[in-house]
Each structure stands twice: as structure tokens, then as C-alpha cells.
C-alpha positions, -999 to 999 in steps of 0.1 A, spaced: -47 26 -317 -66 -1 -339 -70 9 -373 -108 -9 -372 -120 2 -339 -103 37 -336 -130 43 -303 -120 73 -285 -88 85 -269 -92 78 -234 -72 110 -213 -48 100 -185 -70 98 -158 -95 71 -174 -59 48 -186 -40 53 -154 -81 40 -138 -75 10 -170 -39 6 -155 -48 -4 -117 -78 -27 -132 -54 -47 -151 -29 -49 -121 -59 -56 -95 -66 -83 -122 -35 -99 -128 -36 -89 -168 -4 -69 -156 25 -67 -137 53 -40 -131 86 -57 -139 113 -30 -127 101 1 -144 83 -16 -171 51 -35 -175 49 -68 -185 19 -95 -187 6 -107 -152 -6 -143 -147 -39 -137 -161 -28 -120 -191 -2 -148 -196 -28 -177 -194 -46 -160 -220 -19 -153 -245 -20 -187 -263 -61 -183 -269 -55 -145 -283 -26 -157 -307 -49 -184 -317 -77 -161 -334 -70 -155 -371 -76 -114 -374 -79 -112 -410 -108 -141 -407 -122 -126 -375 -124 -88 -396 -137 -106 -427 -173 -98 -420 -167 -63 -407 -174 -38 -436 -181 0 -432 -210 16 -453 -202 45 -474 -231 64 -457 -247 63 -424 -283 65 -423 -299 93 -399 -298 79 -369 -338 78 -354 -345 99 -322 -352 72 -297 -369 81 -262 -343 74 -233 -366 47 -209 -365 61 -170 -338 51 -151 -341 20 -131 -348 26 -97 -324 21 -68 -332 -5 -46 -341 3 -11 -334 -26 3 -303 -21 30 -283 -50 28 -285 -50 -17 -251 -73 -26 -250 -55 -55 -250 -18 -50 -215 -2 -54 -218 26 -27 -235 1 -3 -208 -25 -6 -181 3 2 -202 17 32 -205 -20 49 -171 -34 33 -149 -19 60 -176 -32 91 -177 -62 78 -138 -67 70 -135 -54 107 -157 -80 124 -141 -108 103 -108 -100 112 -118 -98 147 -125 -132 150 -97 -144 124 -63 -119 137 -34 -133 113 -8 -106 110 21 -104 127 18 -66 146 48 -46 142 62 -41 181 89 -22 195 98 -45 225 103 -73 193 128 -48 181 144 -45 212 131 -9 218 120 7 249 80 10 242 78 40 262 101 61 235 111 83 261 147 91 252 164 103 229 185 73 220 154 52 219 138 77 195 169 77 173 164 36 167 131 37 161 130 63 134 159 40 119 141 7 128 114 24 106 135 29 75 143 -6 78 109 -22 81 100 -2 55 131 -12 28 112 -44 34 134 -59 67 123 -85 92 115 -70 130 141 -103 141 168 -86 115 160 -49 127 171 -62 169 197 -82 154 212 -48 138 202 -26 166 220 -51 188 252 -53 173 250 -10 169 247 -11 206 277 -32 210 296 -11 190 280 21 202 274 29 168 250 58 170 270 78 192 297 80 170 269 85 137 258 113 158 289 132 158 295 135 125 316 105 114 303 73 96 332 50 111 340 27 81 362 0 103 333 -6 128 308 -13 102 333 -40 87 337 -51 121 299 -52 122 290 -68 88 318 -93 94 299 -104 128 267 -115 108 267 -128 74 231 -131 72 222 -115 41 191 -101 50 212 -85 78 238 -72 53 216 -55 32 202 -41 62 235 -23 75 236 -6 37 207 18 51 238 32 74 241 57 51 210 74 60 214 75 97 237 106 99 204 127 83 180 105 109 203 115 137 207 148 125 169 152 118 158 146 154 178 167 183 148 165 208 114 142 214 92 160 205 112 170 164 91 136 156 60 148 165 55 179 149 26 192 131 -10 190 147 -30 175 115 -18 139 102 -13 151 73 13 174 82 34 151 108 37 130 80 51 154 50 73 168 81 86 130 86 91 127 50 109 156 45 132 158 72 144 120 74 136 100 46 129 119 13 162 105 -2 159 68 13 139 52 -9 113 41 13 79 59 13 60 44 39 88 47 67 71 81 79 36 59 85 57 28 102 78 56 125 40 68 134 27 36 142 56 34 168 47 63 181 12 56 182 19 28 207 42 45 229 17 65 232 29 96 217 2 102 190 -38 103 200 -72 119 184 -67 123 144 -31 124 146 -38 82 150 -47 83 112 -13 86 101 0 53 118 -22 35 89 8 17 69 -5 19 30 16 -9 17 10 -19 -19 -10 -52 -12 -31 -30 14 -38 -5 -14 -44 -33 -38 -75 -53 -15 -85 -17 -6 -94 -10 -48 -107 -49 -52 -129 -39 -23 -140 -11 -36 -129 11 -10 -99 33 -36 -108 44 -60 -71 35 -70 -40 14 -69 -6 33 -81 8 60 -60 31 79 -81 41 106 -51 43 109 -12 13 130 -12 -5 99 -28 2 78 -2 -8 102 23 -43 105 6 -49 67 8 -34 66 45 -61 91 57 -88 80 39 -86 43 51 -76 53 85 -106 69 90 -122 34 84 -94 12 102 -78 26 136 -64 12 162 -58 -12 173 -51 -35 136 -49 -2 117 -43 -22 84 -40 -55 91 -72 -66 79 -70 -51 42 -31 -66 44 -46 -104 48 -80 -105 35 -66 -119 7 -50 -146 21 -78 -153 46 -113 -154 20 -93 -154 -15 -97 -124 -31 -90 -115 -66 -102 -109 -102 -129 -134 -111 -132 -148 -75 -150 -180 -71 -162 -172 -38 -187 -140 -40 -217 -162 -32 -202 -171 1 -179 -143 11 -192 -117 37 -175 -88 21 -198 -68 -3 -168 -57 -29 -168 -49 -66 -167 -85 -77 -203 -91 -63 -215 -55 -82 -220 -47 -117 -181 -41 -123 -169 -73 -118 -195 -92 -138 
């Protein structure tokens, strides 16, 4: 839009590409459904209202005529190097980033694993009660609940038999004021609010193996999303309610792909890495994309732990200061983030 350097319109790929830099770099942040400046871009607010535009344009002038621009021989591409281990080759870094990430989180496990027997489950997930909590211990951990919060509300439904009525048909408003009214935790009220999506859970999964449908990942996951959780606001319960399964060992060979959780921060070390080619997911079917493709680099057993704490663990971010030490080749060491 700037009246001196008009450039050209970039189309909605390359800005939405522009978008996830600025978020990976901290220019900017999404504030509700808006965007707003990020801690980079508000450091550097004070030094960009400092420059004086009409003196900074004062020496820009544009000729009434262009001269003929003269033919100029393009020089021969560089050539690659062949060297295996380059630190600055883009592809190169993405082929070795996951390998290396692997082996560092081997030796450095940080991340609290997500476990049914913490939830008070049975692991084996061979009833259908048992089944019933986990797809709604899923929803929870997904809307962003503790695994301590998620027993403590399985614990009191069990006291109350709450499910059993649920699965009849009735949402029994005086047993979930009895239930609220035994915990004021917050965390655990706000938890109880995602009642109103067990009668479609319930409803959803009559037998063991209605969770398990579909023989590609791909489609055991749209199945999940479509029959339990499309209307719950939380996208990645369908991977979470996999990863259960996965370790009571109800999903093996490629079906394992789909118990990759693709939080945000995951997403967001995954593109500083170099291994997305993106950050946003603006649909189900993105997620799905990204699950797949990473899973295919992280299985079991960490699945994504070690894209969800590699920032925490060797510092990434935009303008790291630690490239010259770090073991992971990423787009910070590579032409891009110079």
C-alpha cells in the first residue's frame, strides 16, 4: 500500500507465508480475533516512530524516463555444496533437524506424557465405560485442562454416576450443582461446562470399536472429528483421544501417525525448524496435514514432545543467539534467518 514503493501485490498464499514469519518472529501476535504487535514488534515501535519520513523520502526522486535497461548475462548458479553435514543448506537442515531433535531429547526427556492411569482410567480401554471417559478426558485436555483436574472430574462423575444417567438421555441439572458445589477449583469448574458435550460423546460411541474406525489415519481422525467433537471447540481432541488409544494399544502400523498432538507451540518450533512449511491452521483438515507429516518424523514413543519443549530446552526463536552452538540445523543457521 505505500504510495513510494507500490512493489507488487503479494496473492494470499505468499501474505498468509509473511503472516506465520511475523508470528514465528514475535513482530505479531493474535489478540482474540485480531492481530496486534508481538514483543518484537513492540520493542521496535519507538525506533520506527523515531525516523522523520518526509526527511528519510527527501532524496528519493523518480526520473521522468527510464533509460533501456542493458542486457546483462545471468553468471551460473553457484554450486551446491556436497559436503553432508553443510549448516547452511535449507533441505539438509530439514532432513537432519528431526534426527537430531530426536537424539537430543533422548538424553534431555522434559514433558510431562499424557497417561490414562494419571487420569484415573483403565489403560487397557476395554469397556465401554472406560472408553466413554476417555473420549471426554480428551475434550478436556484438549480445552486446555490439567490430567490432575480431568481425575478429579471423572472422580466426582463416578460418585454421582454421572454418565449413566448422560447416557440415557437426560443432562441432570441438580447433580451437576451438586457436583460443582463439591469443588470450587476453578479450573475444575470450567471443566464441568464441557458437560454439555457428553450426551453427543456418549451418543457417538455405542461399541469399542465406533472409536476406531477408518483404516488410514487420516480417516480415523475426520471420523473422530465429525462424530464427537465438531461443535466443541477443541480441534486437537480427536489426536489426544488417539494418543489414548495408541497406548492401550488399540492403534498400531500408520494408524500411530494420528496420535501426533499438533498443538500450536509444536506447529510453531516445527516452521522455526524448518520442518512446516507453515504455522496457522485455519481448518481441521490443516491440522490433519501437519499431524501426518510430522508423525512420520516423530512416533512413538514422545510422538511430539520434543518439538513441544525444544524451545524451552536450547532457546529457540527469531534472531537466536545460540545457532553457533545449537545441534539443530534450522532456518536461523540458513540463508532465511540471516
Amino acid at each position: 500500500t505505500s504510495y513510494v514503493y507500490p512493489g507488487e501485490k503479494p496473492d494470499l498464499s505468499a501474505f498468509k507465508a509473511w503472516i506465520d514469519w511475523a508470528v514465528a518472529a514475535g513482530l505479531l501476535k493474535l489478540v482474540g480475533i485480531r492481530w496486534a504487535l508481538g514483543p518484537v514488534g513492540t520493542e521496535s515501535l519507538p525506533r520506527l516512530r523515531a525516523i522523520d519520513v518526509e526527511e528519510f523520502l527527501e532524496e528519493e526522486s523518480i526520473p521522468d524516463s527510464v533509460p533501456e535497461p542493458v542486457p546483462v548475462p545471468e553468471p551460473d548458479p553457484p554450486a551446491k555444496p556436497t559436503t553432508p553435514d553443510a549448516p547452511n543448506d535449507v533441505d539438509h537442515a530439514g532432513d537432519d533437524a528431526a534426527t537430531t531433535l530426536l537424539d537430543w531429547y533422548s538424553r534431555h526427556p522434559s514433558m510431562e506424557s499424557t497417561s490414562l492411569n494419571a487420569m484415573g482410567i483403565e489403560s487397557r480401554l476395554e469397556s465401554l465405560p472406560d472408553l466413554h471417559e476417555a473420549a471426554f478426558a480428551a475434550l478436556l485436555l484438549a480445552r486446555g485442562s490439567a490430567q490432575s483436574t480431568v481425575r478429579a472430574v471423572l472422580d466426582a462423575f463416578k460418585g454421582v454416576a454421572m454418565l449413566p444417567v448422560v447416557g440415557k438421555g437426560r443432562l441432570p441439572t441438580d447433580i451437576i450443582d451438586k457436583v460443582i458445589r463439591s469443588n470450587r477449583d476453578p479450573a475444575f469448574i470450567a471443566a464441568c461446562e464441557a458437560l454439555v458435550h457428553l450426551p453427543r460423546i456418549l451418543s457417538a460411541v455405542r461399541k469399542p470399536s465406533d472409536l476406531t474406525l477408518g483404516d488410514e489415519p487420516e480417516g480415523l481422525l475426520w471420523g473422530l472429528y465429525r462424530r464427537l467433537y465438531e461443535n466443541a471447540a477443541a480441534p486437537v481432541a480427536p489426536f489426544i483421544l488417539c494418543r489414548l488409544l495408541f497406548d492401550a494399544g488399540h492403534l498400531r502400523g500408520d494408524r500411530e501417525r494420528a496420535a501426533f498432538v499438533p498443538t500450536y507451540q509444536v506447529r510453531l518450533n516445527a516452521f522455526r525448524i524448518g520442518l512446516a512449511d507453515r504455522v496457522r491452521a485455519e481448518t481441521f483438515g490443516d491440522l490433519v496435514d501437519a499431524a501426518l507429516g510430522l508423525g512420520s518424523m516423530f512416533g512413538p514413543p514422545g510422538f511430539e514432545a520434543p518439538l513441544a519443549v525444544v524451545h524451552e530446552g536450547l532457546g529457540c526463536g527469531f534472531q537466536c543467539n545460540h545457532t553457533a552452538s545449537c545441534p539443530i540445523p534450522c532456518l536461523e543457521k540458513s540463508e532465511i534467518g540471516r
